[in-house]
C-alpha positions as CSV (number, residue, x, y, z in Angstrom):
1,X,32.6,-14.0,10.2
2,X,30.8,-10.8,10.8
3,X,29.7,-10.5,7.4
4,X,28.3,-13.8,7.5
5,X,26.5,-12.4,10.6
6,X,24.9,-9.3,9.2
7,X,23.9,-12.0,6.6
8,X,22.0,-14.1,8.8
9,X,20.3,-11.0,10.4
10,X,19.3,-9.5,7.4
11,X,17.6,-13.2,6.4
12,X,16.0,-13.2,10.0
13,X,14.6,-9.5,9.6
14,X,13.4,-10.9,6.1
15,X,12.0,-13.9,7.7
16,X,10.3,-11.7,10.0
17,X,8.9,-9.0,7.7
18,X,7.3,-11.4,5.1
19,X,6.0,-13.4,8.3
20,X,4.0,-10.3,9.4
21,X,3.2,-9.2,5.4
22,X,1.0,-12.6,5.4
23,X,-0.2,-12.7,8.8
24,X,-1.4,-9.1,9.4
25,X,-3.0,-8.4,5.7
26,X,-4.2,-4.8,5.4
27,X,-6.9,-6.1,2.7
28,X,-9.9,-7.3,2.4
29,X,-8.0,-10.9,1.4
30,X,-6.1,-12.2,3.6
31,X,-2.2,-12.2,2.2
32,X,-0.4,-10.1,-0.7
33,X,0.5,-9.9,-3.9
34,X,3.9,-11.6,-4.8
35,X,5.1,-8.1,-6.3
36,X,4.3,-6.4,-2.9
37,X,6.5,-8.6,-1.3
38,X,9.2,-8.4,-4.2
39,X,8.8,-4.6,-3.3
40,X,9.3,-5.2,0.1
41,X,12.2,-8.2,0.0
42,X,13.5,-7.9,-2.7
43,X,13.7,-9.8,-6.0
44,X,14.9,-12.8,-4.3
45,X,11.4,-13.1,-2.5
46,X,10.6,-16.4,-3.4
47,X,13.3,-18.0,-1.5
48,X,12.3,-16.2,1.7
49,X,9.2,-17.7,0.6
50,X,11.1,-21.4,0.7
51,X,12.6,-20.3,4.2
52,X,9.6,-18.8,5.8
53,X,7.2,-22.0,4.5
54,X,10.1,-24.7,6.2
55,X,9.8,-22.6,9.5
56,X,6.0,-22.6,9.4
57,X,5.8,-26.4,8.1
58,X,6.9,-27.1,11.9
59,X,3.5,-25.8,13.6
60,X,1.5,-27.1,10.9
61,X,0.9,-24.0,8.7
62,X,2.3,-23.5,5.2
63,X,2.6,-20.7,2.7
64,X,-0.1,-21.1,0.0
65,X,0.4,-19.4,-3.6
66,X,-2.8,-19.0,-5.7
67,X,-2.2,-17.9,-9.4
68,X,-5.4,-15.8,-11.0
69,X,-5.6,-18.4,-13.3
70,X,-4.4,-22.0,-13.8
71,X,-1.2,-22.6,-15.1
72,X,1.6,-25.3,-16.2
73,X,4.4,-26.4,-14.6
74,X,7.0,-23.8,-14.6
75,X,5.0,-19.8,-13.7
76,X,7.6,-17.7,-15.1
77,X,8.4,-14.7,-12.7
78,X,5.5,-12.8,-13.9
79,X,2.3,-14.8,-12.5
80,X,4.1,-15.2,-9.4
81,X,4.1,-11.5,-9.2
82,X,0.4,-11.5,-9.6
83,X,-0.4,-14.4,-7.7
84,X,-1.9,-14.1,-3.7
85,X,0.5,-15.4,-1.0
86,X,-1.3,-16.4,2.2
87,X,-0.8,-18.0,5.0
88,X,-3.3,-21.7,5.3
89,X,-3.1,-25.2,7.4
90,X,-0.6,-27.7,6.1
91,X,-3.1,-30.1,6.8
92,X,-7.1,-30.6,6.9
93,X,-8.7,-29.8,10.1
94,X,-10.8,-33.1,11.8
95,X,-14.9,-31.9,12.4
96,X,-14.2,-31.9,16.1
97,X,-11.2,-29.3,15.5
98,X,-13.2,-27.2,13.1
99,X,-16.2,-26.9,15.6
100,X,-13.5,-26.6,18.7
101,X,-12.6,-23.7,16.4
102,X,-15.5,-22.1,16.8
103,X,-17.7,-23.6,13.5
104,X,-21.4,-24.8,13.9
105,X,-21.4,-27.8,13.3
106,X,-24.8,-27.1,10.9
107,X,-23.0,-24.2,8.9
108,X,-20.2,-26.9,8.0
109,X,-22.6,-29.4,6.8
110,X,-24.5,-26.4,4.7
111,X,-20.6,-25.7,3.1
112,X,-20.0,-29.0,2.8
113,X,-23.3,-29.5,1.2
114,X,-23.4,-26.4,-1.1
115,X,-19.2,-26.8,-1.9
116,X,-20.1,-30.6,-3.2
117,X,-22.9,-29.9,-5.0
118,X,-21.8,-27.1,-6.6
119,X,-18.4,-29.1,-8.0
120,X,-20.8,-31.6,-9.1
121,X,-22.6,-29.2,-11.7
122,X,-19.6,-27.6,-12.9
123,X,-19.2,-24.8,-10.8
124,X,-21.8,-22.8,-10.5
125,X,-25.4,-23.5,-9.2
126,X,-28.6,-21.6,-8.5
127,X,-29.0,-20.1,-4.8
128,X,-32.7,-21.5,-4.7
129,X,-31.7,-25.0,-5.9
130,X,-29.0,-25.1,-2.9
131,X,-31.5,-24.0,-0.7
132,X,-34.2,-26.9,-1.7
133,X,-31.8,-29.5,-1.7
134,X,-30.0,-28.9,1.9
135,X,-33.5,-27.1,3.1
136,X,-34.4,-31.2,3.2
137,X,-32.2,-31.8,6.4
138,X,-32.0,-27.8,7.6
139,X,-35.1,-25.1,8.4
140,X,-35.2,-22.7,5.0
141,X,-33.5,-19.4,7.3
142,X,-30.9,-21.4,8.9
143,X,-29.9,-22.5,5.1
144,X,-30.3,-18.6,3.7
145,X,-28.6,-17.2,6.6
146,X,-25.2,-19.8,6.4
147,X,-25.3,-19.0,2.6
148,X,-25.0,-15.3,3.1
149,X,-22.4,-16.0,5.6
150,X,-20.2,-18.0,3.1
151,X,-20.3,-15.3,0.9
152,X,-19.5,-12.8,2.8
153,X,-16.5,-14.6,4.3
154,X,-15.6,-15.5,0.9
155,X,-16.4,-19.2,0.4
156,X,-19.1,-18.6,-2.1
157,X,-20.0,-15.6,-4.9
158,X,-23.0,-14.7,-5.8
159,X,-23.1,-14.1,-9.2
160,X,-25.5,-12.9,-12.1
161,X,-28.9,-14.3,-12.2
162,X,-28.5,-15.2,-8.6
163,X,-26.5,-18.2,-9.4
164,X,-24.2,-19.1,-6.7
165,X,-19.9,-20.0,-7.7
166,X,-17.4,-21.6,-5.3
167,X,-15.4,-18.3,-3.7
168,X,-11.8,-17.5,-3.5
169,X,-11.7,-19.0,0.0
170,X,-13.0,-22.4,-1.1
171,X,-10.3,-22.4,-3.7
172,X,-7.9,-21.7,-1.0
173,X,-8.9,-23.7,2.2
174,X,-11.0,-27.0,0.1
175,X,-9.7,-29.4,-1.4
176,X,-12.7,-30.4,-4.0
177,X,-11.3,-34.0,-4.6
178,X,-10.9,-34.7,-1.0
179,X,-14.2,-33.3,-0.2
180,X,-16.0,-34.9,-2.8
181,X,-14.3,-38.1,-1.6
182,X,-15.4,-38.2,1.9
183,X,-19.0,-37.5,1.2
184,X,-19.3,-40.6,-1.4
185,X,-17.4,-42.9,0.7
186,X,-19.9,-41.9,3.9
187,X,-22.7,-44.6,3.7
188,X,-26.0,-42.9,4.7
189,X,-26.2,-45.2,8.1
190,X,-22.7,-43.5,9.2
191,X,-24.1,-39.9,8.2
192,X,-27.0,-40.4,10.3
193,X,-24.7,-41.7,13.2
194,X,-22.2,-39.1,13.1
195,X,-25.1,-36.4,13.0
196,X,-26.6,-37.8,16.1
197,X,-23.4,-38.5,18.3
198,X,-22.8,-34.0,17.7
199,X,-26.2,-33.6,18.8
């Protein structure tokens, strides 16, 4: 009985340990490598992983695992070691809860904007054809300035040749077919009522 006691606690301390690992990220990303918190939990990490994602899964949050590159159906032990645990939403955020949240309500449309049109040309695009094509609904600085925000905060790159590529956070936090989706089923008179009912 006591043993199975110490056991529990030493899953809770676990729990808590690779709770505060993902939350409170010393990096410049948010979360840690898999093989810091193999170093940390032990080789077993993985299924305080399991535990620590059913516990969150009750206040809407989940454990997220990005790989550095795409894999198949089984990562062997390895790429989990390399791949970025985080903490993310279980579930998308409605516009009124991302702007209660603190978002403008014009940045979001310039993500929005830039994140679709960018999946739509492969993955990359040029800063100053982003600019002219959301510049049409937006003033030129408003445009620039959200840009530079995104990629600071990680939801775009700037790359060579000043061509623009969706960021780590995007990747994260977007999901490109549901985005993609619920721009081509909004019919341009429900754009322009939704636009005018924020402002």
């Amino acid at each position: 009985m006591e043993e199975k006691k110490n056991e529990t606690e030493r899953t809770g301390r676990k729990l808590a340990i690779a709770a505060s690992m993902l939350l409170f990220s010393s990096h410049r990303l948010p979360g840690v490598r898999g093989w810091e918190l193999r170093r940390r939990l032990g080789r077993n990490y993985l299924k305080i992983i399991d535990a620590l994602n059913s516990k969150l899964n009750g206040i809407g949050l989940r454990v997220k695992i990005m790989f550095d590159q795409p894999l198949g159906d089984n990562p062997a032990q390895e790429d989990f070691d390399r791949a970025r645990f985080f903490i993310t939403l279980s579930e998308p955020l409605s516009v009124a809860d991302i702007v209660a949240a603190g978002w403008n309500i014009d940045d979001v449309a310039v993500l929005a904007a830039a994140l679709s049109y960018i999946f739509t040309k492969g993955g990359k695009a040029t800063e100053k054809e982003l600019v002219e094509l959301i510049e049409v609904k937006l003033p030129r600085w408003k445009v620039e300035a959200a840009i530079e925000r995104f990629v600071r905060k990680g939801y775009l790159i700037r790359a060579e040749d000043s061509m623009i590529k969706v960021g780590w956070r995007t990747l994260a936090e977007v999901d490109e077919k549901e985005l993609l989706k619920a721009i081509m089923d909004l019919s341009p008179s429900q754009a322009k009522d939704e636009v005018e009912e924020k402002t």
